[in-house]
Short mmCIF file of the C-alpha atoms (twelve columns), coordinates in Angstrom:
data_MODEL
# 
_entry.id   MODEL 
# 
loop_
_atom_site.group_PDB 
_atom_site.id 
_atom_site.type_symbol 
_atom_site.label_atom_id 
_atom_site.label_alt_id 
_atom_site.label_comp_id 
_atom_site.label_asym_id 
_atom_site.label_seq_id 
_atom_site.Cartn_x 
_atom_site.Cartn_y 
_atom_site.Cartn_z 
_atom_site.pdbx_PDB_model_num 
ATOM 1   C CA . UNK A 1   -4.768  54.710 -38.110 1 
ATOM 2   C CA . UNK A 2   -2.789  54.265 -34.824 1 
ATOM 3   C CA . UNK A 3   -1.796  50.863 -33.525 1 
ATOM 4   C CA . UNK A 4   -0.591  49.517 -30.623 1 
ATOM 5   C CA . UNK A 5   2.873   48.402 -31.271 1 
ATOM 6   C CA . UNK A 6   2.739   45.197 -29.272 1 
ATOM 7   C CA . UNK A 7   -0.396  43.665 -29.888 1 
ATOM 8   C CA . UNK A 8   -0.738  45.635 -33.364 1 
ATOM 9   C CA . UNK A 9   -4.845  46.205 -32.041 1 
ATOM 10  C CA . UNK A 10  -6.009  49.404 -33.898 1 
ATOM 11  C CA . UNK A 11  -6.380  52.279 -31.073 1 
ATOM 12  C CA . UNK A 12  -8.115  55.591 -31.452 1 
ATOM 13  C CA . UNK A 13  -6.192  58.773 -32.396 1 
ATOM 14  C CA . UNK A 14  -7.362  60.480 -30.056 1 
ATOM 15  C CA . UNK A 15  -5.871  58.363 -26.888 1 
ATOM 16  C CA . UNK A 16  -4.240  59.394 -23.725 1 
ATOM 17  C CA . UNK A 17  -0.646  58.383 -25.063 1 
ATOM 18  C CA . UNK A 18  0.302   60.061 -28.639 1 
ATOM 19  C CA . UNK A 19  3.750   59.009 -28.759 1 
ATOM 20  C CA . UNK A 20  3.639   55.155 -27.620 1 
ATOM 21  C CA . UNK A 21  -0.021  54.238 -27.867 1 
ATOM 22  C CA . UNK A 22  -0.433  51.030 -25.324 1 
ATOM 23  C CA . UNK A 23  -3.804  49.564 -25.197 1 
ATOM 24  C CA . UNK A 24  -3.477  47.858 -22.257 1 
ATOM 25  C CA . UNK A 25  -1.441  47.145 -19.082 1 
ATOM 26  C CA . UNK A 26  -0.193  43.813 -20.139 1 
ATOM 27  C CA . UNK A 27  1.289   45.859 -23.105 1 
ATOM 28  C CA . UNK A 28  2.910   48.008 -21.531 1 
ATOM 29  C CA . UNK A 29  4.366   45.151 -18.922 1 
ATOM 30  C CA . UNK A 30  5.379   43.686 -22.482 1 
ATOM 31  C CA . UNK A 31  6.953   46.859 -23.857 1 
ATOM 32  C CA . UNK A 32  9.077   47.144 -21.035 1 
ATOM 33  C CA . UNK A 33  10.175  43.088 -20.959 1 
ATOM 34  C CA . UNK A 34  11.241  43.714 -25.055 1 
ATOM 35  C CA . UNK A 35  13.180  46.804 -24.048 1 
ATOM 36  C CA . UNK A 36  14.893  45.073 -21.277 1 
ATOM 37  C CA . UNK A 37  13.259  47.370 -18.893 1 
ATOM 38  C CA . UNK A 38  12.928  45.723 -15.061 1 
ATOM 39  C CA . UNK A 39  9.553   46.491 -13.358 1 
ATOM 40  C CA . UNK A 40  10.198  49.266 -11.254 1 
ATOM 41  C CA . UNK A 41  9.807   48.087 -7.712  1 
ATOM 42  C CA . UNK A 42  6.727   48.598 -5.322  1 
ATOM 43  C CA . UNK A 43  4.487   50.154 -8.109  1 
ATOM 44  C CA . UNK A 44  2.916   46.988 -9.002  1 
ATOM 45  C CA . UNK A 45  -0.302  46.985 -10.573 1 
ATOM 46  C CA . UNK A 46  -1.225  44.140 -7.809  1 
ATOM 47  C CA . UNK A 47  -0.926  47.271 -4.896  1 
ATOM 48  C CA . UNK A 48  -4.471  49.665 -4.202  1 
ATOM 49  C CA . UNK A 49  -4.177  52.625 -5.362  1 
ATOM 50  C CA . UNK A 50  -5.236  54.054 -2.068  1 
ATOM 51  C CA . UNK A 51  -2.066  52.400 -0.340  1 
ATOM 52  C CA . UNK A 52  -0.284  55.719 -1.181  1 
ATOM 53  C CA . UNK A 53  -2.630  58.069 0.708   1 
ATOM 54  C CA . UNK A 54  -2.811  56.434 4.193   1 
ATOM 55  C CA . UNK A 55  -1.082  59.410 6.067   1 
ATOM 56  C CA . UNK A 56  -2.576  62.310 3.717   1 
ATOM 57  C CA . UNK A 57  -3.150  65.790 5.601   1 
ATOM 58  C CA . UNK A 58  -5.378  68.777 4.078   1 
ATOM 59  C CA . UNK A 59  -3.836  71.997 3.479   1 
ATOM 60  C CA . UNK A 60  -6.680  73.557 1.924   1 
ATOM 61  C CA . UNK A 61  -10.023 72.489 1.928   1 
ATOM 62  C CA . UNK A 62  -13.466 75.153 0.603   1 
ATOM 63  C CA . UNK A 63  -15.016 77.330 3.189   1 
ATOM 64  C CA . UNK A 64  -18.559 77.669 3.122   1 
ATOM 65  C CA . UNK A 65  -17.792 81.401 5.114   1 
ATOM 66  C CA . UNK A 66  -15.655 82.241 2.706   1 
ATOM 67  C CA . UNK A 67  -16.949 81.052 -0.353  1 
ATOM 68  C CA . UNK A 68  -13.515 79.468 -1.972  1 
ATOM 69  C CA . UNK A 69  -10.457 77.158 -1.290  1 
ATOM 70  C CA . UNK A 70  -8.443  78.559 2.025   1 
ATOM 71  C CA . UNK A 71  -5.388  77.295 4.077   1 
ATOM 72  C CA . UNK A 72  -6.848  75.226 7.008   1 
ATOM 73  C CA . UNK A 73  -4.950  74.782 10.892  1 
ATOM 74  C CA . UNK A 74  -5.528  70.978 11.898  1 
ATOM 75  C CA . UNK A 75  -6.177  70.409 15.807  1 
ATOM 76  C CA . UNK A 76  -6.636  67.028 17.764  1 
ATOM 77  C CA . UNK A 77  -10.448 66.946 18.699  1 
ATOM 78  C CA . UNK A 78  -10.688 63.518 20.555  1 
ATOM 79  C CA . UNK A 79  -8.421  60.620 21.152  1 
ATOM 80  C CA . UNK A 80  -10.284 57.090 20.579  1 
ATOM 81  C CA . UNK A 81  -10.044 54.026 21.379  1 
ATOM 82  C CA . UNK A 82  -9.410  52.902 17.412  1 
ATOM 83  C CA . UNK A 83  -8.029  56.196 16.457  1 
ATOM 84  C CA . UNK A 84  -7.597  59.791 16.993  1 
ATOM 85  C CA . UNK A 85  -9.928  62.470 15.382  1 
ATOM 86  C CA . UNK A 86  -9.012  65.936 14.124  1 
ATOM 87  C CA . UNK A 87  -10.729 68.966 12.893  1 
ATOM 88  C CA . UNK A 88  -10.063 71.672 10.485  1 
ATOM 89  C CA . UNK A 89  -10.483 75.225 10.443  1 
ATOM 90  C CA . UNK A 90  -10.261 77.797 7.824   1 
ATOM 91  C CA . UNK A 91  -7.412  80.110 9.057   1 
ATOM 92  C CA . UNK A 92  -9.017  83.185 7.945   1 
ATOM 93  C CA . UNK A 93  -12.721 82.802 9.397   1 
ATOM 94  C CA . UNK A 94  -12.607 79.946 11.841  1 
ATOM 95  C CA . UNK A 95  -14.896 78.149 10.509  1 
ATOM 96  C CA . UNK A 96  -14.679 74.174 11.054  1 
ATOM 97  C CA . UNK A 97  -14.032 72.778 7.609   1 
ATOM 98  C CA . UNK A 98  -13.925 69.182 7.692   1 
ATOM 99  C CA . UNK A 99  -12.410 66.408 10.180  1 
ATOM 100 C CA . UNK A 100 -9.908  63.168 9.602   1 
ATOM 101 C CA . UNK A 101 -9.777  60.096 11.858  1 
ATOM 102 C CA . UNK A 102 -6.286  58.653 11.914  1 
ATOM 103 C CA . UNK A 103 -6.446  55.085 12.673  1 
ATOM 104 C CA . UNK A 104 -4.254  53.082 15.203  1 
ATOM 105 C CA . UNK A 105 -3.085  49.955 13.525  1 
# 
């Protein structure tokens, strides 16, 4: 049986982490205090998740022409009052793929 070495809770053997088996996040936060490990700066648990993929452009995105994943050209479609909106288009067809508004903020 494989426990968690901080709160000595009986995990499964099968987890996601083999070698140090945490069961939770405030074991892990402990596991680091013990070792004398600071808390690495700006990857709190307190930030989204979604915070790191603001600004995130496709470079691939499925064709329905083509019928699989294929390098896409971006192009500004409309500027808006709250934001600008682009389009995508599959390089090899020209198909329109998918859009992204940017937000102005």
């Amino acid at each position: 049986m494989i426990r968690c070495p901080i709160c000595r809770k009986a995990l499964s053997p099968f987890g996601s982490h083999p070698y140090a088996p945490l069961c939770s996040e405030a074991c892990r936060k402990e596991a680091f205090r013990r070792a004398g490990i600071p808390e690495p700066e700006g990857n709190s648990s307190e930030e989204t998740p979604q915070a790191e993929f603001q600004q995130l452009t496709a470079t691939h995105l499925y064709c329905p022409t083509c019928r699989r994943s294929m390098p896409t050209r971006e192009k500004l479609l409309l500027i808006l009052p709250d934001g600008d909106l682009y389009g995508y288009s599959c390089l090899q067809c020209g198909a329109e793929v998918g859009t992204r508004t940017e937000r102005k903020g």
